[in-house]
N, C-alpha and C positions, 0 to 999 in steps of 0.2 A: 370799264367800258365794255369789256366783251359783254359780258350776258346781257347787256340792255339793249333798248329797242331800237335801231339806226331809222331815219325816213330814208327809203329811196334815196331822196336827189341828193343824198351826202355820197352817191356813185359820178354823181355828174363832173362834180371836178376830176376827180380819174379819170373820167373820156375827156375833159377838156384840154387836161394836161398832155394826155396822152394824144390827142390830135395835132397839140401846139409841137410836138416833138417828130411829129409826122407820119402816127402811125395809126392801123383802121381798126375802131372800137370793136367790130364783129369779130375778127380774129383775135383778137385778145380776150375777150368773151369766151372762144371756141376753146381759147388755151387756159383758159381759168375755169375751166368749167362752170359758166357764172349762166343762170336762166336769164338771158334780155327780157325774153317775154314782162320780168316785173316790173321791170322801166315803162312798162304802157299803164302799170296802177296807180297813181298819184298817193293812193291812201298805204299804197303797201310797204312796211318795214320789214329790215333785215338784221340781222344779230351786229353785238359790236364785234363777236368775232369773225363774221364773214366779213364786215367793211376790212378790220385790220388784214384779214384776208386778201381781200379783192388788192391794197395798198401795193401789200409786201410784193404781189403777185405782179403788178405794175411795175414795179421798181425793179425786178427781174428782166420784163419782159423787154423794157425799154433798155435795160442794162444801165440803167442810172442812181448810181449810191446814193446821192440825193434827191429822188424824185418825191419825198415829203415835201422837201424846202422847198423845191422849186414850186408844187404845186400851190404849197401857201401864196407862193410869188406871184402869182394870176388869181387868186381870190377877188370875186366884184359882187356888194351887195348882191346885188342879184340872184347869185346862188346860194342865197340863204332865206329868201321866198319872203314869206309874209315878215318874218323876223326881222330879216334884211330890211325891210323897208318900213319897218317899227325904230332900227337903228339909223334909219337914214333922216329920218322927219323928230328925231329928238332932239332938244336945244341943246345939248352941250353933250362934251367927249363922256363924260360921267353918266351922264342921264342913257346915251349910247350903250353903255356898258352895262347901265342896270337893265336897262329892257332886255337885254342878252342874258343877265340873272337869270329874269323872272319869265322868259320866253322859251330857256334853252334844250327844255324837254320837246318843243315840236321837232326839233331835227335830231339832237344828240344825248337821251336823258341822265346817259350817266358821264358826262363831262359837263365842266364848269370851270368861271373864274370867280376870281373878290381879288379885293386888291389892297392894302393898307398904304396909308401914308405915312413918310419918315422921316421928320427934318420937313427939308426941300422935296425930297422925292417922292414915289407911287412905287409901288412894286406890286405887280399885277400875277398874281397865282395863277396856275394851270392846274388842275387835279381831275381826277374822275372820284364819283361817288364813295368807292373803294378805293379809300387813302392806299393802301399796303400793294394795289394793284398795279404793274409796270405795264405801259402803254408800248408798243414797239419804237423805234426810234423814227419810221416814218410819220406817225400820226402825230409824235408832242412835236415833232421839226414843222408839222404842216400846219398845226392846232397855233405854234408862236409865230410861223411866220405868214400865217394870214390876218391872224389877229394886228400883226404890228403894218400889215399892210393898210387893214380896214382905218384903223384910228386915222393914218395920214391919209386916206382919201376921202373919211368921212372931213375932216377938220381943213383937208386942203391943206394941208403944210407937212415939210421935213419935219420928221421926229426925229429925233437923236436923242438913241438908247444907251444909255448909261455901264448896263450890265446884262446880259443874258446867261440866263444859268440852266442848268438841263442834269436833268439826273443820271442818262447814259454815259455811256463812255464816248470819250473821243472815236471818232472814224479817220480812216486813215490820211486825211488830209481836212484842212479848219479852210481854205481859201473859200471855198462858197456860200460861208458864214460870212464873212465880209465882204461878200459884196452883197449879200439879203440884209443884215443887220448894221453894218458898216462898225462892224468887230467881232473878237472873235470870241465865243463864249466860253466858260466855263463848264467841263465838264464831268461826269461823277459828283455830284453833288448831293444834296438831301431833297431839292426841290425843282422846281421847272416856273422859271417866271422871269419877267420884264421890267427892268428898272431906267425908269424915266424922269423925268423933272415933273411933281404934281400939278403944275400949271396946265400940262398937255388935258388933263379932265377938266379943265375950265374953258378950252378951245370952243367955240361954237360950231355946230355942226352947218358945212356950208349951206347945204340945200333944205335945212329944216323948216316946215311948214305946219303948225300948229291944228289946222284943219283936215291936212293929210294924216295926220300922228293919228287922231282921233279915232279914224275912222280904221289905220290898217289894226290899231290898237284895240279894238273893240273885238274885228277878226283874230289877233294872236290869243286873246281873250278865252272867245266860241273853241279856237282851236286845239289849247291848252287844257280847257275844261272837256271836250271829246274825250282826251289822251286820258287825263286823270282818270275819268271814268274808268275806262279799264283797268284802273288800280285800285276798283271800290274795298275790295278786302281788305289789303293791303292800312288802307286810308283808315278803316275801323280800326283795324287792331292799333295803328298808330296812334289815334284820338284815344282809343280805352286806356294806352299806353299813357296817354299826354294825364289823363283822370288822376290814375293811380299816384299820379305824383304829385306833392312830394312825401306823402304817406308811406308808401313804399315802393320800391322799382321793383316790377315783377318778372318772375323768371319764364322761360321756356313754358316748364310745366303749370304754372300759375295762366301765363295766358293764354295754352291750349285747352285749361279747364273754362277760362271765362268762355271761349267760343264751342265749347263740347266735342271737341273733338282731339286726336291725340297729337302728341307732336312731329309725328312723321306725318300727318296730314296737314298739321300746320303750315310746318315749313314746307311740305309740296308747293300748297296754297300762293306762300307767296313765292316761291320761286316763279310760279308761272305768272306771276306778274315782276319778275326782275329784280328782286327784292330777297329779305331773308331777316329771320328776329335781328339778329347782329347787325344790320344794320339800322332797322327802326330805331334800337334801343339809343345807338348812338346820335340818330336823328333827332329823338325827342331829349336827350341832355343837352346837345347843343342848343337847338332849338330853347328850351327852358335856360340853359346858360346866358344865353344873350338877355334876355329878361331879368335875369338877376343880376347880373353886373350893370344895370340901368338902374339899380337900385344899392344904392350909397351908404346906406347901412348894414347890408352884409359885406360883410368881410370876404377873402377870398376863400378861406377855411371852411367857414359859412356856409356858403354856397357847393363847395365841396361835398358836404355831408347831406345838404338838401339834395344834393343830384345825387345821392348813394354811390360815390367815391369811396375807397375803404380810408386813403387818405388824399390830404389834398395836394400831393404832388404827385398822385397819380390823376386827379385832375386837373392841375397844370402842365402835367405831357401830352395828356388827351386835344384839351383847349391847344396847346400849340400846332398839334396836326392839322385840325380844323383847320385855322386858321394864319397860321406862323407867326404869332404875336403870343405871349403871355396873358393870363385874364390881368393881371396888372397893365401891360401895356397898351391892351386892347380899350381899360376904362381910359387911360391918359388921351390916345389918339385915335381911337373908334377904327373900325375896320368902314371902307367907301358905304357897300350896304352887303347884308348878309341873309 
């Protein structure tokens, strides 16, 4: 999440939090050395490392060990703008969640969820784009406990969470996990996610109106496609990338030749769009993996070597990060959507 591009209003819950606790957003501004001034641009983004910035900086300032969790605790549609109310007007908890998928570059581009099912249950992932990347411990406390806030307001009912896991370590006291999650999570783990009964993705969203959907739908739409744009480069080299396969996966220098230029400017290139080869490459396997494990006649081996795997249990380590399921288990029980 650092290097990607935050919107603004992902500052607003910091000052909302930070009012609810009863303190004035100017001088915490003056003490953070943060510009106000970009809070009057609606269009203007900030690094993910200044948000994680601005957090940690809150959470000092207020002297509150938990001021992630808490801020998750006052999450309302609302502060998640067009998106928010693409989540609010979809017919079910699921449907909720996937427009958060497929929306979630307007506010936060390099964080996400997917969620698989197991049994009875959902277990709902938290990642950023950079699997190997550790988020601070205020942003994944704020990132679950707002998410677990939105589902029961969206669906109008108690959830009750099964499991929560977090990849930090414990802090020095668990009681204010139980009263946000109503337990206490596990922590140091390998992952960050939410386990529930999969019923809760069948909840109907209470206030959803199919005519309102439509229309904020159309805007997250215009919105998402603005964003993209500014990733045109990026987008080519990914497509030329998506070409070459399954012929051969090209390397650094192979695809600084297609664009003519050398690989220190490549990769400049896409750094300034938030990006970098090492990650398209694995964008477009996965991306191409899902496609072939829809298809029943390759094997898992198979498809291993189609994606230029050296073997295939270096692409069923890969496929688990992705997604925390095995390419086995992923054809059995499908990940919600990916």
């Amino acid at each position: 999440m650092k290097d990607q591009r935050i919107a603004i209003s992902m500052v607003y819950p910091i000052m909302k939090t930070l009012v609810h606790m009863g303190y004035e957003t100017e001088r915490f501004f003056r003490a953070a050395s943060f510009d106000e001034a970009l809070l009057q641009d609606p269009e203007a983004r900030i690094s993910g490392r200044e948000l994680e910035r601005l957090i940690l900086c809150a959470a000092e300032y207020a002297g509150d060990e938990f001021f992630g969790l808490h801020q998750g605790e006052l999450a309302e549609i609302a502060d998640m703008g067009i998106l928010g109310y693409v989540m609010m007007h979809s017919g079910k908890v699921a449907e909720a969640l996937a427009a958060y998928q497929r929306y979630n570059v307007i506010l936060v581009s390099g964080f996400n969820l997917e969620w698989v099912e197991r049994g009875d249950d959902v277990i709902i992932r938290l990642y950023t784009s950079n699997r190997a990347e550790r988020m601070s411990r205020h942003c994944i406390e704020d990132m679950a406990s707002s998410l677990y806030r939105l589902i029961g307001r969206l669906s109008n009912r108690r959830i009750t969470l099964d499991e929560v896991q977090f990849m930090h370590e414990a802090p020095s006291s668990t009681q204010p996990y139980e009263s946000v999650f109503g337990r206490t999570p596990r922590f140091g783990t390998e992952d960050n996610f939410l386990r529930m009964n999969k019923e809760v993705l069948n909840y109907p969203v209470l206030y959803a109106d199919p005519k309102l959907l439509s229309i904020f739908e159309k805007l997250a739409e215009e919105t998402k496609e603005r964003l993209i744009q500014g990733n045109a480069f990026s987008n080519q080299v990914f497509q030329w990338m998506m070409k070459c396969m399954p012929a051969y996966f090209p390397t650094l220098q192979q695809t600084a030749d297609y664009f003519n230029m050398s690989t220190r400017t490549l990769q400049n290139k896409l750094n300034d769009e938030q990006t970098s080869y090492n990650l398209l490459s694995a964008r477009v396997r996965k991306e191409l993996a899902f496609s072939y494990l829809e298809i029943k006649a390759y094997s898992i081996g198979e498809i291993a070597y189609l994606l230029h795997f050296s073997e295939p249990s270096a692409f069923q380590n890969a496929f688990k990060k992705w997604t925390g399921v095995s390419p086995g288990q992923y054809r059995i029980t499908g990940l919600g959507v990916h």
